[in-house]
C-alpha positions as CSV (number, residue, x, y, z in Angstrom):
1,X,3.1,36.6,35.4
2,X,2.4,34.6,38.1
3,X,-1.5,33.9,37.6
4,X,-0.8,32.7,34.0
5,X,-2.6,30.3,32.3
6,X,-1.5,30.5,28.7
7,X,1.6,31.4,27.8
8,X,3.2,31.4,24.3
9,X,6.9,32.3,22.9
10,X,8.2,33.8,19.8
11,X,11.7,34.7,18.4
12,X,11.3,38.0,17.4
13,X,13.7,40.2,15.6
14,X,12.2,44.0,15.1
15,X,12.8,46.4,12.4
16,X,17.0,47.2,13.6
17,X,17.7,43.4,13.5
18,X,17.9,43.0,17.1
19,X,16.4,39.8,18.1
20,X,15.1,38.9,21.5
21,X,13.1,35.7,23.0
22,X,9.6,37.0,23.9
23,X,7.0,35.6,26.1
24,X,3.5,36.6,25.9
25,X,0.9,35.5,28.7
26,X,-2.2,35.9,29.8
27,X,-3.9,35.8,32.9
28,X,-6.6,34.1,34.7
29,X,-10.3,36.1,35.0
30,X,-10.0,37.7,38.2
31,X,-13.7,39.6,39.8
32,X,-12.9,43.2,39.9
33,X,-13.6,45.1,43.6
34,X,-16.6,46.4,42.1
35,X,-18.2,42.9,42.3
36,X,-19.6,43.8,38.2
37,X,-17.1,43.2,35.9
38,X,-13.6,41.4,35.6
39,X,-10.2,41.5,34.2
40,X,-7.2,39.6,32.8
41,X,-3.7,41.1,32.9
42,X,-1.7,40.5,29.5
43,X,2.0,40.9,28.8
44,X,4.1,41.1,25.6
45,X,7.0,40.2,28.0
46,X,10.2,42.7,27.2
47,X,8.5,44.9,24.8
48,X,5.2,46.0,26.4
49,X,4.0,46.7,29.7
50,X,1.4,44.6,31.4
51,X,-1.9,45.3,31.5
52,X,-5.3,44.7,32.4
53,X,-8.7,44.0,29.8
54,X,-11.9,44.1,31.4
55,X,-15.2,42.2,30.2
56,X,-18.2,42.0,32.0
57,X,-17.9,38.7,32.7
58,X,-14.9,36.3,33.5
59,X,-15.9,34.9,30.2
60,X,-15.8,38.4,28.3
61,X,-12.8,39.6,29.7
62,X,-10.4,36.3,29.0
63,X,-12.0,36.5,25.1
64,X,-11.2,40.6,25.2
65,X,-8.0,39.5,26.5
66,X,-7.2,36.9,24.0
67,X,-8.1,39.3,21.0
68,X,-6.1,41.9,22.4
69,X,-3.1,40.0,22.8
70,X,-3.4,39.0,18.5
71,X,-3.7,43.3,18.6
72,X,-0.4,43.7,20.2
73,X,1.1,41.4,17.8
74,X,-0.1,43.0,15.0
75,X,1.0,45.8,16.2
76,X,4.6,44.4,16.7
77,X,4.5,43.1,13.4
78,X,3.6,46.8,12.0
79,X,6.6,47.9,13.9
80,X,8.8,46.1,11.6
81,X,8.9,43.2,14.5
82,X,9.2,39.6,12.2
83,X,8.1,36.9,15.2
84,X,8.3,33.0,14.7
85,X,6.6,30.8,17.0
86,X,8.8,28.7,19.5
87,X,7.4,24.9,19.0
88,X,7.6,22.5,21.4
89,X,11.2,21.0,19.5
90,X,13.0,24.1,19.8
């Protein structure tokens, strides 16, 4: 996602044993054409498609964004998905 601007990585193995590197970003607030509200694109890189979370706000939208993101892991994690967080030594 090239408007990024937080980005996180996992090793995640899902419920088969198959494990895969995955990246999860979210975008910056961008004004939707309707001039009232905005959005932030999110992506579960490899396992989810992007997509956008609007707020009313560019506030809103970047905190509906974060919260769905921790949704989406959730959900992984209900999937059988076990996901470990890469750290800055790995």
């Amino acid at each position: 996602m090239k408007t990024a601007i937080a980005t996180s990585e996992f090793h995640g193995t899902n419920a088969a044993g198959e494990r895969a590197r995955l990246t999860v970003a979210v975008g910056a607030p961008v004004r939707n054409a309707d001039a009232e509200s905005w959005h932030c694109r999110i992506a579960v890189a490899d396992v989810m498609k992007p997509t956008a979370v609007t707020g009313r706000d560019s506030f809103d939208a970047l905190d509906r964004a974060m919260r769905r993101v921790f949704e989406e892991l959730d959900e992984l994690r209900k999937a059988g998905w076990t996901l470990e967080s890469v750290g800055a030594n790995s």
